[in-house]
C-alpha positions in Angstrom: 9.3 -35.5 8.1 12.7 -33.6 7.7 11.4 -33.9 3.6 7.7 -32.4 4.2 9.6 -29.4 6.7 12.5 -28.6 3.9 9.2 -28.7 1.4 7.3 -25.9 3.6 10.0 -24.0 3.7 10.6 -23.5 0.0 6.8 -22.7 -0.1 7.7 -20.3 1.8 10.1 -19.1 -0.3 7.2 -19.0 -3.2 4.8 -17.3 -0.6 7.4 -14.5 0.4 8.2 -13.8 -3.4 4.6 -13.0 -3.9 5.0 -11.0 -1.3 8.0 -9.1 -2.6 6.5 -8.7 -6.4 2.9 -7.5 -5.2 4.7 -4.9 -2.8 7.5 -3.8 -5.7 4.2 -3.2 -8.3 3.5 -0.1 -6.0 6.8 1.2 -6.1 8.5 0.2 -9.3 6.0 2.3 -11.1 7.2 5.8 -9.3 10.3 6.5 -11.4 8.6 5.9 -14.6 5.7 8.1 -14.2 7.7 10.9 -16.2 8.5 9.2 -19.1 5.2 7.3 -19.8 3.7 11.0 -19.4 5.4 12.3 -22.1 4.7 9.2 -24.5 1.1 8.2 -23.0 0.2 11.7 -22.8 -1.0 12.3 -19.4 -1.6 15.6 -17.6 0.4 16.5 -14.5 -3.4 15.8 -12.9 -4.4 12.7 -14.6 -0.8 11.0 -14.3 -1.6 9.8 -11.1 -4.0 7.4 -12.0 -0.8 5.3 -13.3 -0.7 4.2 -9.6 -3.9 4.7 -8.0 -5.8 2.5 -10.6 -3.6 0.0 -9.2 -4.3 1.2 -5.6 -8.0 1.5 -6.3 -8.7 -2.3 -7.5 -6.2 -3.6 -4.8 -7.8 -1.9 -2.0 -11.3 -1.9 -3.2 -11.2 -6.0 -3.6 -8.4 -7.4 -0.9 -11.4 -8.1 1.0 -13.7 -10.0 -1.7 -9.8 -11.9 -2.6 -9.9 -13.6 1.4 -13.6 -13.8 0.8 -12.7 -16.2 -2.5 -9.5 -17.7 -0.6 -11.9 -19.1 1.9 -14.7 -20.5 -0.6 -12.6 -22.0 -3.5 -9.5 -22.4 -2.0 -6.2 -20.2 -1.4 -3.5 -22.3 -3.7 -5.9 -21.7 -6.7 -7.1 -18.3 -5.9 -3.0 -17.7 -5.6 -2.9 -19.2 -9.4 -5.9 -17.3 -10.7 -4.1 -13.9 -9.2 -1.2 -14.5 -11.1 -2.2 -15.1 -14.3 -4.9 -11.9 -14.0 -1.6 -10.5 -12.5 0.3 -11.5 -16.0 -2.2 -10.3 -18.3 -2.3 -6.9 -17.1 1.2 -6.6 -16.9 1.0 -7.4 -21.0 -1.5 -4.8 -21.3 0.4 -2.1 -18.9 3.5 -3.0 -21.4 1.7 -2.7 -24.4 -0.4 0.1 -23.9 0.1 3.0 -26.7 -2.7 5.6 -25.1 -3.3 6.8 -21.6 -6.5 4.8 -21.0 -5.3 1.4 -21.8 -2.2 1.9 -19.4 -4.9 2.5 -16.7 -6.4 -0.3 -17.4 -3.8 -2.4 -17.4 -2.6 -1.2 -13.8 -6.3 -1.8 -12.4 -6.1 -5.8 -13.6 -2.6 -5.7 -12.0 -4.2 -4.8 -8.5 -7.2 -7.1 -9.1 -4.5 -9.6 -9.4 -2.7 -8.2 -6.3 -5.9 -8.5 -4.3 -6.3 -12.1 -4.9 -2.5 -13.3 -4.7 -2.0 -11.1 -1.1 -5.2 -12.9 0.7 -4.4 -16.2 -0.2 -1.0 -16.0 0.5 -1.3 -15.7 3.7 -4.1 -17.9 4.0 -1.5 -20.8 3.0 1.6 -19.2 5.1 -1.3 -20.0 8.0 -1.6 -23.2 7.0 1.8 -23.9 6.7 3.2 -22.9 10.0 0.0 -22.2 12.2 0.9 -25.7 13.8 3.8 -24.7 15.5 4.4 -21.1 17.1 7.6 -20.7 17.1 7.8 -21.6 13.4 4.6 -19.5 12.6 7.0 -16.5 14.3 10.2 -17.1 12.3 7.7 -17.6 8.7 6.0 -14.3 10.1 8.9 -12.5 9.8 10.5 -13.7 6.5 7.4 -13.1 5.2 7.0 -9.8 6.5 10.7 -8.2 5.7 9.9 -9.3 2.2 7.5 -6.5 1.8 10.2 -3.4 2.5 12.4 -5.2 0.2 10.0 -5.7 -2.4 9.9 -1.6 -2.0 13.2 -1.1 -2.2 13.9 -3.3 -4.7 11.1 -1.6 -7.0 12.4 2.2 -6.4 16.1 0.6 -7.6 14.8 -1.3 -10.5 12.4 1.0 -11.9 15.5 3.5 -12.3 17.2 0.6 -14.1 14.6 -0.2 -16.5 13.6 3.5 -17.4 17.5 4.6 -17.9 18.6 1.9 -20.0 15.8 0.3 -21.6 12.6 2.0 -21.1 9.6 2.0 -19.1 7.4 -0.7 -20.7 10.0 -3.2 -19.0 8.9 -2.3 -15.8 5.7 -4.6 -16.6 7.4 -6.8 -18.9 9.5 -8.1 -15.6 6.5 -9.7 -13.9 5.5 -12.3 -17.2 8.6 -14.5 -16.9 8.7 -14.0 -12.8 5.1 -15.0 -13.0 5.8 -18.0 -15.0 8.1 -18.8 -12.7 5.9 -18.5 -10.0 2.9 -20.3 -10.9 5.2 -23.4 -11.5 6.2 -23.6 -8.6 3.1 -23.3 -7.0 3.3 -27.3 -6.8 4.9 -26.8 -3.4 1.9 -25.3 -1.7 -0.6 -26.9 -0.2 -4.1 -27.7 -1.5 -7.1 -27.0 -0.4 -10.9 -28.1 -1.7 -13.6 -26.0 -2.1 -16.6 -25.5 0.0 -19.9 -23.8 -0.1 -20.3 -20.4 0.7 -22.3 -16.9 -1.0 -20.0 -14.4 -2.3 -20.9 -10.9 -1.6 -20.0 -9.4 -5.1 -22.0 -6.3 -4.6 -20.7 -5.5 -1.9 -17.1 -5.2 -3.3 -18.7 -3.7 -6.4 -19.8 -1.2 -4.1 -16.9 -0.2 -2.5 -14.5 0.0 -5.4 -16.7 2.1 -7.6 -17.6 4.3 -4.7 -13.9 4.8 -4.0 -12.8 4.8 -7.7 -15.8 7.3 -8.0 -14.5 9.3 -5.4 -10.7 9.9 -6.4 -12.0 10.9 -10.0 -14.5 13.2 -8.7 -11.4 14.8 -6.4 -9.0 14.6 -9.5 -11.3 16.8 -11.9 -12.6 19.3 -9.7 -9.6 21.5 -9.9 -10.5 21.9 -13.2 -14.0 21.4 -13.6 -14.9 23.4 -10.0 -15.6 21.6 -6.8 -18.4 23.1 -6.9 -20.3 22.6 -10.0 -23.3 20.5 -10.5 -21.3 17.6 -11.9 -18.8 17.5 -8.9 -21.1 17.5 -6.8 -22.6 14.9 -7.9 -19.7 12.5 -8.2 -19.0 12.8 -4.9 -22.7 12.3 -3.2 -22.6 9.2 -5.5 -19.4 7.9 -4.3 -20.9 8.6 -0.5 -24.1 6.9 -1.9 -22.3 3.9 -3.1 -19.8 3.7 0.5 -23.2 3.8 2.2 -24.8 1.0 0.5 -21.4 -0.7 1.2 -22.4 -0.7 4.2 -25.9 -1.7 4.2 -25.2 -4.5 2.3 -22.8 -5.6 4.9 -25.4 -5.7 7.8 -28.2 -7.1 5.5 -26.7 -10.2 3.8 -26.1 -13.2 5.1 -22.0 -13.8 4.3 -20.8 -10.4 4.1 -17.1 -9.5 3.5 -16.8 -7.4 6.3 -18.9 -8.3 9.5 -19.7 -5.3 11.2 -19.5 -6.6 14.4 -15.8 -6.7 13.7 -15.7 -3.3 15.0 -16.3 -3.8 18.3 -12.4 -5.0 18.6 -11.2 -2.8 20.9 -8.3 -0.6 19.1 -9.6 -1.4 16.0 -11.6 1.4 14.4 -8.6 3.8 16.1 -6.2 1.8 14.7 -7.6 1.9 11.0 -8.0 5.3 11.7 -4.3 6.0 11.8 -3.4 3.9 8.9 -6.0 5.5 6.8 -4.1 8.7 7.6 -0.5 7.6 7.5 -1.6 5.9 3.8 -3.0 9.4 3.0 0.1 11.3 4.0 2.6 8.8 3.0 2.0 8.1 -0.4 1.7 11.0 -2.0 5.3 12.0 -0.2 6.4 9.1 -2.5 5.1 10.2 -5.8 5.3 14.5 -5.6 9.1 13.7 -3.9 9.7 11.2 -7.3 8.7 14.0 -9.3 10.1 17.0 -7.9 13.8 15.1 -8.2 12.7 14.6 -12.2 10.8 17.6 -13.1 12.2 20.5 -11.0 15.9 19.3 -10.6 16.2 17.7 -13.7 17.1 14.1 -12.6 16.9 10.8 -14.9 14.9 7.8 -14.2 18.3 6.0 -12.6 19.5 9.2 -10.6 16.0 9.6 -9.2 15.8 6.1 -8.0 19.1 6.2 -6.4 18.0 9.3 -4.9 15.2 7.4 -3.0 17.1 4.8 -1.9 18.7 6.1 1.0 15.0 6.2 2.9 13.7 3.2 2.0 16.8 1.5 3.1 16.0 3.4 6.3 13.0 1.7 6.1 13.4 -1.8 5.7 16.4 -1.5 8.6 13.9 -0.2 11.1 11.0 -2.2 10.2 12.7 -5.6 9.7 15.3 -5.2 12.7 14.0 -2.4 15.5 10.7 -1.8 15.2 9.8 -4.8 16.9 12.1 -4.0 19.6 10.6 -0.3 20.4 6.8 -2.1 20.2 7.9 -4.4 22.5 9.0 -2.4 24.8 6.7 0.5 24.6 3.4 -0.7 23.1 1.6 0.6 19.5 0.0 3.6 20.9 3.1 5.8 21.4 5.0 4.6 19.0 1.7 5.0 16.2 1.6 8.7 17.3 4.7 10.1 17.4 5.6 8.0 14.4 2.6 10.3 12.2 4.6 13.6 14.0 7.7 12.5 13.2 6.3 12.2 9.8 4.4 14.9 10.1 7.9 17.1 11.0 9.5 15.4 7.8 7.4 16.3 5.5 6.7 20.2 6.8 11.4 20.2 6.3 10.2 18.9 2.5 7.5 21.4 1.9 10.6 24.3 2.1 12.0 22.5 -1.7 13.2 25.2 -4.0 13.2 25.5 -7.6 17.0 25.5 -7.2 17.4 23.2 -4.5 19.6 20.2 -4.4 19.1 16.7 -3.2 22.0 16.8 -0.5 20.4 20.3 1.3 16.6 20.1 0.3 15.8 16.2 -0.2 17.8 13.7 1.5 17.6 14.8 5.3 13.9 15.6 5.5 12.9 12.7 3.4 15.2 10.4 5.7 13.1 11.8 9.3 9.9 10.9 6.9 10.6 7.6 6.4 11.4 7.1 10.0 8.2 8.2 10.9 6.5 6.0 8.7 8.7 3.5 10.0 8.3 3.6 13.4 3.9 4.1 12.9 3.1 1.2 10.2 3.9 -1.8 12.1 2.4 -0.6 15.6 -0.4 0.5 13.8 -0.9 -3.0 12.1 -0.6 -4.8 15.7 -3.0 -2.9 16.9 -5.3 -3.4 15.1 -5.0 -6.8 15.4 -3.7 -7.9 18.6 -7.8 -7.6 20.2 -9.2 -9.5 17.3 -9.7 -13.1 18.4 -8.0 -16.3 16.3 -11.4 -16.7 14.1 -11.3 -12.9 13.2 -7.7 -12.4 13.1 -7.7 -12.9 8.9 -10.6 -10.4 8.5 -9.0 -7.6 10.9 -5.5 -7.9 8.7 -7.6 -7.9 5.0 -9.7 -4.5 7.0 -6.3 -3.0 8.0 -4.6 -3.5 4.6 -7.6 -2.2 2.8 -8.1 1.1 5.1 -4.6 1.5 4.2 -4.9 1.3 0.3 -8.2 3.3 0.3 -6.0 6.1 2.6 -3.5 5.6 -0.2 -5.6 6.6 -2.9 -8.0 9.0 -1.5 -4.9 11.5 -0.3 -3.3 11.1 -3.5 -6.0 12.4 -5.3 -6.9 15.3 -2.8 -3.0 16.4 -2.5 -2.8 15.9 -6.1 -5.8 18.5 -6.7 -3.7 21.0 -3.9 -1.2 20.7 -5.9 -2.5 21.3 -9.3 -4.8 24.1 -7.9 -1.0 26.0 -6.6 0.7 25.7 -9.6 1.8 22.1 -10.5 -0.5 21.6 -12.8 1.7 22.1 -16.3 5.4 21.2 -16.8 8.0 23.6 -17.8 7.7 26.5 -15.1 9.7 25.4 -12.4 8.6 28.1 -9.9 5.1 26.6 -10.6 5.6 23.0 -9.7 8.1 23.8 -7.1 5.2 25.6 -5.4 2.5 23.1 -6.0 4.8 20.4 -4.4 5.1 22.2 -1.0 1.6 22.7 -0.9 1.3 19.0 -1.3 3.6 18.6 1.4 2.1 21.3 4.0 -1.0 19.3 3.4 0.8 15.6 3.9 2.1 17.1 7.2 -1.2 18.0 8.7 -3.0 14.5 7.3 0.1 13.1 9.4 -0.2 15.7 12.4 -3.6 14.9 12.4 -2.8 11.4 12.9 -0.9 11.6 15.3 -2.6 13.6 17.9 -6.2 12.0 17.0 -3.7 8.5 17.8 -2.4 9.6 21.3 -5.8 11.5 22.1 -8.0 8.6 21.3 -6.8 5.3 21.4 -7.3 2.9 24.4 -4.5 1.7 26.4 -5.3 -1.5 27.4 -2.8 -3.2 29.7 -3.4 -6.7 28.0 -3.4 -5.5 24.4 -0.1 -3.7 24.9 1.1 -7.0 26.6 -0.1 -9.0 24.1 1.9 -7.0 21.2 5.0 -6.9 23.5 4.7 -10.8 23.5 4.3 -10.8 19.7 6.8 -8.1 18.7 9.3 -10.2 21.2 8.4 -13.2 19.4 9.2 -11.7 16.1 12.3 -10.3 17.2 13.9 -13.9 18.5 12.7 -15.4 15.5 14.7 -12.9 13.4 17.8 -13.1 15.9 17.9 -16.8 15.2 17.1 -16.7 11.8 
């Protein structure tokens, strides 16, 4: 017995790495953006599709991933994400144009989406016996994700400065390697029967990939001219027949009955928004430190380091103690204002500014926003799903997340280019394109935050049932 516990708990080991490598892949790739721009040839417009490509096929298939987790079973849907995983890192590495790197980063996230679902499909059955273990695996698990984000802002300025950016893929070959060796220690699980709903996840990924191009090119092409138009009334056309699909078949990925959770659909709501505001904070913040005040890969990284500390202390260590004692809904809202007063400090950057004065302060109350909303909002939108739906309202969550992601890049991205930040060189120029980018963030965050307070229910056995969960947590870590 004391051989089968030590043997879960290296698998969890395995499980948590996962974790921290699928979480790093969306950060790692921020510092670099600047360099593979000027040997890939992006435009300041289309270099964001460096990370939402990734975003994009992560999002769009983290549902179909649980979907395949279920059918075939999680330890070799884990497997299969990590080699699909692998071979785009290759390609990311080895890509010599601007559409091959894209590629590249969309098979990283459709290895992403099938690694995240099944790993916690086997942490489940690993530790789902026993509570209190369940808790303490719950929270290694979970502090492995701020660390994987941490760790990615750091090494990404490693690899840039002092080897160069194709390494930043390279990294994830030998780890994968690694990984899928030691995959022995999981458990396996056999196949059974099931229908897969592959048009409905084709659905929602090209409707959302549609989408973010149709936003990306309109500040060039005009939003509205006939081809704009278009783009976007077939990316609605496609979301819609996501939809359809869902209540027609007979396995769908995404019962709609789901939604009748309570706290659910505000719940996604506010970490569609918080996704929308926070991620493109990330990437303009990244660039204004390397293309308006002139830093290197490694200074920039460093730079960032400060808040994303911030964030892994508050997220691993007191989150959980401020949900416990006061419940998602307040701590959801005034988390989006707080980062909603962060980012309107950062949207006053000057083309002569310095990290010390103009950077490190406002992006600090940022990420303290962020930190105090993204947990709360995750337990909420859980904690009224029953035990059989508790799997789909996480994969929803994440997803609504990722789609928030890649959506706001793309509109802030067009704010931006359309005020200026749209060629490199003229510092005024970007400068002002970035605060525009940043006024907007604030109000997607604002927005949030009031919607959050305004709307969501406050059930007294939902907010007693998070406190019980968040208190959980917290013991687990304290004996950890």
């Amino acid at each position: 017995m004391q051989t089968d516990n030590a043997r879960r708990w290296w698998a969890l080991a395995v499980l948590a790495a996962a974790q921290f490598m699928v979480i790093m892949d969306t950060s790692i790739i921020g510092v670099a953006l600047p360099e593979m721009q000027k040997d890939l040839g992006f435009s300041q417009g289309e270099l964001q599709w460096v990370f939402n490509a990734y975003v994009i096929a992560f999002g769009g298939l983290l549902l179909l991933g649980g979907r395949l987790s279920d059918l075939l079973g999680a330890r070799k849907v884990f497997n299969a994400g990590w080699v699909v995983l692998i071979a785009g890192s290759i390609v990311a590495a080895a890509a010599q144009t601007a559409w091959i790197e894209v590629v590249g980063r969309a098979v990283q996230g459709v290895g992403g989406a099938l690694i995240a679902p099944a790993a916690m499909t086997l942490l489940m059955m690993l530790f789902a016996h026993d509570p209190k273990e369940l808790g303490k695996a719950m929270a290694l698990y979970g502090a492995a994700a701020p660390a994987g984000g941490t760790a990615g802002v750091f090494l990404g300025g490693v690899f840039t400065e002092w080897l160069s950016w194709p390494w930043i893929f390279i990294i994830y070959i030998p780890i994968g390697i690694a990984t899928l060796a030691a995959t022995k220690l999981l458990p396996a699980v056999g196949s059974r029967r099931g229908a897969v709903d592959v048009l409905g996840a084709a659905a929602v990924t090209a409707g959302l990939a549609l989408a973010v191009f149709a936003i990306v090119r309109a500040p060039e092409a005009g939003w509205a001219t006939t081809g704009t138009v278009l783009q976007l009334l077939g990316a609605a056309a496609l979301l819609l027949l996501f939809f359809v699909i869902q209540k027609t078949v007979r396995e769908p990925l995404m019962p709609l009955g789901i939604w009748r959770v309570p706290r659910l659909g505000s719940a996604n709501l506010a970490m569609t928004l918080l996704g929308a505001a926070w991620i493109p904070t990330w990437y303009f913040l990244n660039l204004y430190l390397q293309q308006v005040l002139g830093y290197g890969a490694f200074a920039s990284g460093a730079a960032l380091l400060p808040m994303t500390v911030l964030l892994m202390i508050f997220m691993t260590a007191i989150t959980a103690r401020l949900l416990a004692k006061f419940g998602a809904k307040p701590l959801i809202g005034s988390g989006l204002l707080v980062l909603a007063a962060g980012l309107l400090w950062l949207s006053a950057v000057e083309p002569t500014g310095t990290f010390v004065v103009d950077v490190l302060p406002a992006s600090l109350v940022a990420a303290l926003g962020m930190s105090l909303a993204y947990i709360p909002a995750m337990m909420a939108a859980m904690s009224g799903a029953p035990q059989e739906q508790a799997g789909l309202a996480s994969g929803i969550v994440n997803t609504t997340y990722q789609v928030g992601s890649a959506l706001g890049l793309a509109a802030l991205t067009a704010v931006a280019t359309s005020q200026g930040a749209g060629g490199l060189g003229n510092l005024p120029a970007l400068t002002d394109g970035f605060s525009a980018a940043f006024v907007w963030a604030a109000a997607i965050a604002a927005a949030g935050g009031l919607i959050t307070l305004l709307v969501m229910r406050s059930d007294k056995a939902l907010v007693a049932r998070e406190a019980d969960a968040a208190s959980g947590a917290q013991g687990e870590r304290a004996g950890v």
